[in-house]
N, C-alpha and C positions, 0 to 999 in steps of 0.2 A: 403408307409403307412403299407404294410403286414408286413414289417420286423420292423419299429417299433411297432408294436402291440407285435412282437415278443419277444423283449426288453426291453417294459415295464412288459410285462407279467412275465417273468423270475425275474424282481427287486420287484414287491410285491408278489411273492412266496419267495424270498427269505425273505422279509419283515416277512410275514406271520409267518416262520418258525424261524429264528433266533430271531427277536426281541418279536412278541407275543412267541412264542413258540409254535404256533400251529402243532398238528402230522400233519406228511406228508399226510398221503393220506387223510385228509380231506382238508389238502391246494393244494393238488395237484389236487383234485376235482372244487373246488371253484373257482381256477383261469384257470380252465377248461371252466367252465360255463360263465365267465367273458370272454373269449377270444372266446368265440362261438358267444355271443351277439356282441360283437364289429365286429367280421368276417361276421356277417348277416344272419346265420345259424339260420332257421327258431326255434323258444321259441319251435314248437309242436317235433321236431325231434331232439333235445339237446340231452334228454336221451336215444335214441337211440344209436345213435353218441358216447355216453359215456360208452356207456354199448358193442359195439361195440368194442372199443378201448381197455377195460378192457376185452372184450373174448377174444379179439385177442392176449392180450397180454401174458393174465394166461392160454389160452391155449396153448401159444407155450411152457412156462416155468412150469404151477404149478407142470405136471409130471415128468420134469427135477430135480428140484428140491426138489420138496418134496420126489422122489425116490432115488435120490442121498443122500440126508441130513438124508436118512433112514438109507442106505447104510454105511454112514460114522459113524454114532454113534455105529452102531453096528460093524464095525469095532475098533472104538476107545473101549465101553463096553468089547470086548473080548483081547483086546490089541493084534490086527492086526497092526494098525495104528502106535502104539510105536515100536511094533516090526522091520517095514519099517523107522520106522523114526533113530532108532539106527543102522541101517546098511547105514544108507545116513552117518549118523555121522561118524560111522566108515571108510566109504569108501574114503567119501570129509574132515572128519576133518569138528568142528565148523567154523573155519574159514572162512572154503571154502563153505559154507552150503546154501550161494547166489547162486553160480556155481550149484551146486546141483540141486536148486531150479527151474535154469534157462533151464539147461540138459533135466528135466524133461520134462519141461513145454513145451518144441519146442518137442521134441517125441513123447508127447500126443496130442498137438496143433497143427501139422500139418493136420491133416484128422477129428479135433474134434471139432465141435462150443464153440466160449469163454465159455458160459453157461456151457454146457456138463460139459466141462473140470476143469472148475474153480472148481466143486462141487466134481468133482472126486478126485480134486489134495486138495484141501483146509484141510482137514481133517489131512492130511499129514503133512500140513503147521502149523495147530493149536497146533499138537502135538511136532511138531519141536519147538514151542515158549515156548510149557509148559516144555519141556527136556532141552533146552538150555539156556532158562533166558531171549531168545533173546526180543525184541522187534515186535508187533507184525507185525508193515509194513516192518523191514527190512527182515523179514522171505517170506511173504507173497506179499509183493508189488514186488519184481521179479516174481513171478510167474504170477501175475496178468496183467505186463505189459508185459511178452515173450505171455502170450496167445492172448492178444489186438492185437500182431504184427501176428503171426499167421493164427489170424481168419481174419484181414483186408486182409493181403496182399497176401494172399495164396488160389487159389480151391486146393479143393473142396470146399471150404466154400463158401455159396451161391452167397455172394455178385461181386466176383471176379468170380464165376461160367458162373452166370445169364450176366455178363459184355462180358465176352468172349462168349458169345452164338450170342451178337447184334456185335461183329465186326467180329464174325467169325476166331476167335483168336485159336489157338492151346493152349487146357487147357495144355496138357505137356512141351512147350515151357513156358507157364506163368507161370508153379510153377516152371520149373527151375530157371528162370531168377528171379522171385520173393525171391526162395532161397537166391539167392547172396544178395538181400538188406534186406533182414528180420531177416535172421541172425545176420550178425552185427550192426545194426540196433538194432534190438529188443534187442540183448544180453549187447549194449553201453548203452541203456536207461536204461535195468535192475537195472545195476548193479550202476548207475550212480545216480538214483534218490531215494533211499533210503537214498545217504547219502549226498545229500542235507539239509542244515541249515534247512530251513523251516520241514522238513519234518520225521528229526531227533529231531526236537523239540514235535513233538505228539507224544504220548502212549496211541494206545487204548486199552482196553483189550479185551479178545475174549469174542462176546456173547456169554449167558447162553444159557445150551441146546445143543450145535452144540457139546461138545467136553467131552469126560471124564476126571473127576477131579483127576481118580485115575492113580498111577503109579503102574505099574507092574515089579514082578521080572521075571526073566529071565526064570525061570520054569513057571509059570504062562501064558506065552502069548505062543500062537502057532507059528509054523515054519514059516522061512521065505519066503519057495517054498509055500505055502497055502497061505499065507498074502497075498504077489504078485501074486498070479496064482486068486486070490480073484479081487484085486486089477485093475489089465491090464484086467479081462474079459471084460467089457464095451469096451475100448480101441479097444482090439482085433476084436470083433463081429461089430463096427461101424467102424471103420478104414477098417476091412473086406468087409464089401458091399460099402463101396465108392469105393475101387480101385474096385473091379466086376463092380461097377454100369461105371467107367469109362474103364475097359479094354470089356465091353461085349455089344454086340448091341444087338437091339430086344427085344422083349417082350417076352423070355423063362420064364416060371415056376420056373425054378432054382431062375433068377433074384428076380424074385418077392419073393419067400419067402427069399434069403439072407437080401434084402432091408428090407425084414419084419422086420426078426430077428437082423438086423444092426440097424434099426430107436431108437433115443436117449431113449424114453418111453421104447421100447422093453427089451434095451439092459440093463437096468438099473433094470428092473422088475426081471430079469432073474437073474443079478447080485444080489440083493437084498436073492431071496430065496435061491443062492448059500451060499451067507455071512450067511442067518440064519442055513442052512445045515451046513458047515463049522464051525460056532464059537458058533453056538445059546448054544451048551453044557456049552463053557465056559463061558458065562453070567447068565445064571440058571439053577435049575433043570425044571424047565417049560417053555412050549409055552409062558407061561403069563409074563415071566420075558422077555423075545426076544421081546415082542409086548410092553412092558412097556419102552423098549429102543426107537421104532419105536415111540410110542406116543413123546417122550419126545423131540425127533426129530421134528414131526412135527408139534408141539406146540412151537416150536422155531421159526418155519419158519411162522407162518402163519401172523403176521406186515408185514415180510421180501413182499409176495406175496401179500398183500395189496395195499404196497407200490409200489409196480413193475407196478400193474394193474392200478393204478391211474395215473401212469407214459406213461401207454400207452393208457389211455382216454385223456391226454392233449395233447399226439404225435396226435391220430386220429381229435381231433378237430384241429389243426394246418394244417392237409394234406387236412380236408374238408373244409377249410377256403379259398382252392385255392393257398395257400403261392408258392408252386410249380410253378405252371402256370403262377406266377408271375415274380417268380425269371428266369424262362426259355425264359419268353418273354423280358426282361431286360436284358440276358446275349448273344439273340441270331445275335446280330451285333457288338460282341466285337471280335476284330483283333487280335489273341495273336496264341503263338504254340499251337497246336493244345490240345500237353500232359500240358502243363501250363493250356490249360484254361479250361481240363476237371479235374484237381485236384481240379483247382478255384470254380467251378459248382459246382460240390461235398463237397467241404468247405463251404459253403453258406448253400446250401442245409443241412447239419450237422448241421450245425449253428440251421437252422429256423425249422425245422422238428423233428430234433433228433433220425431220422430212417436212420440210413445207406444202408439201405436196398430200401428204397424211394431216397435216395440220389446218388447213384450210377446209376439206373435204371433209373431217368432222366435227369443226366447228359449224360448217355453214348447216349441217345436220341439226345440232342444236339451239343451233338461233332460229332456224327455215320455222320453224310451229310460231314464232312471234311476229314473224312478219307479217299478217294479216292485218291487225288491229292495232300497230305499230305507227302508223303515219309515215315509214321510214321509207324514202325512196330507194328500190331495191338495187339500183345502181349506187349507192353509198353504202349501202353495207357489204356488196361486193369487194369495194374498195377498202373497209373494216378490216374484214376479214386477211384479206392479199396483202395490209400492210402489219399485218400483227404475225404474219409466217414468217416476216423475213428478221425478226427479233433472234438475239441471242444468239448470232450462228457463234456455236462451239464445237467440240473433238467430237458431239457423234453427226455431224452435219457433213457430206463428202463435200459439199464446197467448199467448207472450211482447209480441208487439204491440200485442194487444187490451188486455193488462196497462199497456202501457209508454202507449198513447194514450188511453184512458181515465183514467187517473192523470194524463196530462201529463210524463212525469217523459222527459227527455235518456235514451241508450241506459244511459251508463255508469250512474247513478244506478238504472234499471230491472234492470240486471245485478246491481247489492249488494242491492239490495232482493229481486226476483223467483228470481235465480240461487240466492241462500244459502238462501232460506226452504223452495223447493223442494228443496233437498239433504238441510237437514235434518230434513224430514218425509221421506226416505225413509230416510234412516240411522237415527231412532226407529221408523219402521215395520218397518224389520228387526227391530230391537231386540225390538219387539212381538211380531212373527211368531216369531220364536227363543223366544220367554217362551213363550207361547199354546199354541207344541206340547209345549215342555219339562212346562209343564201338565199337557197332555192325553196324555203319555207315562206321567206320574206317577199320573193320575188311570184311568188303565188299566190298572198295576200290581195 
């Protein structure tokens, strides 16, 4: 019964949205409150629930976001943004401007949450579409899908972090090993599903707000050691306290302010007043003309964050609905390998939840009792696990939005795009994880 509730619910959202054309996040609301009532979820505590869902959600992103999206106009305003984008050109050649895209993306993506990332690289990507001519998924959908593969399959990122904490996994062994299938993995999906029939057939164009309409000449935009040195600060200072947070024990002082100054809000604030230090001259002669950029920014985003938060009041009614406790008491007498049946757990859980983050964390619950007697090296079923969250992102997934309105792209068109690409990077990451132990079964021998 939970998981058809789940099912129905996702088909009159989609109803809602395509056919009426109702905005998102009031259908995203609506079939919130509709699946709370059918869950049993007492009428007096719904809008809690909702409002819950919605803090949880816009507080992990509105400051990501809206400091990045600040970040990046006033980079595009001063012609930072061109200036990196024509040295990508020059280096990879438009041809090559996928590869480029992809290079990046695993660089930054390694130590940075999809979100982070996406908001730091995008800007990049927008100005690559307006210099090139290109299209805007085939510029942009590589990048979007090397960070998906990144953030799933790789710690430091939480999900595979928080995985390797319950088996007791060596995070160093799991990002190596994760290396070998994320890579080629993430770089065959890249490159492979933009030029897809279906998907060569869309053209969205880039929201208004996020991007400058202006081209600059070559005197006009600042150096390219400033642009970059602009650019990689976030990068730098969050990639920075991950490796300290993972090479340093204890609760030193040091720690605690790196991690300060590393935390995504932190790094992105800091970056933000550098970009207006750095370029605010070449956008005006006044404060007022650098804060007219920032407005313009976040008066683009604020649907985008609407839609996110509504996204994550239908995930929290779905996890208070019990769907979890269901799906875990249903999967806990199934006979299968151990890494099959925690990618399986996890794929379900994506499915019915849309938090990878809930999905991971109680799978590895119900796998954790088999690992003893398993033979399974507990760094590959970390990797099981981390590649079966990232399955099936759909309408109750807030990535899926971030995806779906940054791109432009209508739900259904974001569901063949986002839903398949995600599936299939986690059914090659099985693929991967089955190879990598068979391996190191072999190489144990």
């Amino acid at each position: 019964m939970p998981l058809v509730v789940v099912g129905v619910s996702v088909v009159i959202l989609l109803f809602l949205m395509t056919r009426l054309k109702l905005n998102g996040f009031a259908a995203l609301l609506l079939v919130a409150v509709g699946v709370a009532l059918v869950q049993g979820i007492p009428v007096a505590t719904i809008p809690d629930v909702l409002s819950e869902g919605i803090g949880g959600q816009i507080g992990d992103t509105m400051l990501v976001i809206g400091l990045g999206a600040m970040v990046g106009r006033v980079m595009g305003d001063s012609g930072a943004a061109q200036r990196i984008a024509d040295k990508m050109l020059d280096a990879f050649g438009p041809r090559w401007v996928q590869v480029a895209m992809v290079v990046t993306s695993m660089l930054i993506g390694v130590t940075m949450f999809y979100e982070v990332a996406f908001i730091i690289i995008v800007p990049i990507a927008f100005t690559l579409v307006r210099v090139t001519g290109a299209k805007l998924l085939w510029i942009g959908l590589p990048m979007s899908i090397t960070l998906s593969t990144m953030h799933s399959f790789l710690p430091p990122h939480p999900g595979p972090t928080a995985v390797a904490a319950t088996f007791d996994a060596s995070v160093g062994l799991t990002l190596v090993y994760g290396l070998f299938i994320a890579i080629p993995v993430g770089a065959l999906i890249a490159l492979a599903w933009p030029r897809l029939p279906f998907v060569r057939a869309m053209n969205p164009s880039i929201p208004k707000g996020l991007v400058s309409e202006r081209e600059f000449t070559d005197e006009e935009m600042p150096g390219m050691g400033l642009s970059l040195t602009v650019a990689l600060f976030p990068v730098v200072l969050i990639a920075g306290a991950s490796v300290t947070e993972m090479a340093t024990s204890g609760a030193s002082p040091f720690l605690h302010v790196v991690t300060f100054i590393g935390s995504a809000p932190i790094a992105l604030l800091l970056t933000l007043l550098l970009a207006i230090w750095a370029f605010g001259p070449r956008i005006g002669r006044s404060l007022s003309d650098v804060s007219a950029s920032c407005t313009s920014a976040a008066q683009a985003m604020a649907m985008i964050l609407l839609v996110i938060g509504a996204g994550g009041a239908f995930k929290n009614v779905l996890v208070e609905g019990g769907i979890s406790d269901h799906i875990k008491d249903t999967t806990d007498s199934w006979t299968v390998s151990p890494l099959v049946l925690a990618w399986l757990i996890a794929v379900i859980l994506r499915i019915a939840l849309g938090s990878a983050t809930v999905a991971v964390v109680t799978a590895s619950g119900v796998v954790l009792p088999l690992l003893a007697g398993s033979g399974v090296h507990p760094e590959m079923l970390v990797l099981a696990v981390s590649c079966g969250s990232i399955a099936f992102s759909h309408v109750n997934d807030p990535g899926f939005w971030l995806f779906k309105e940054y791109f432009n792209l209508s739900v259904i068109e974001a569901i063949k795009v986002r839903t398949t690409y995600t599936t299939v990077l986690a059914i090659l990451g099985l693929g991967g994880v089955l190879a990598v132990e068979w391996a190191l079964d072999v190489l144990s021998l």
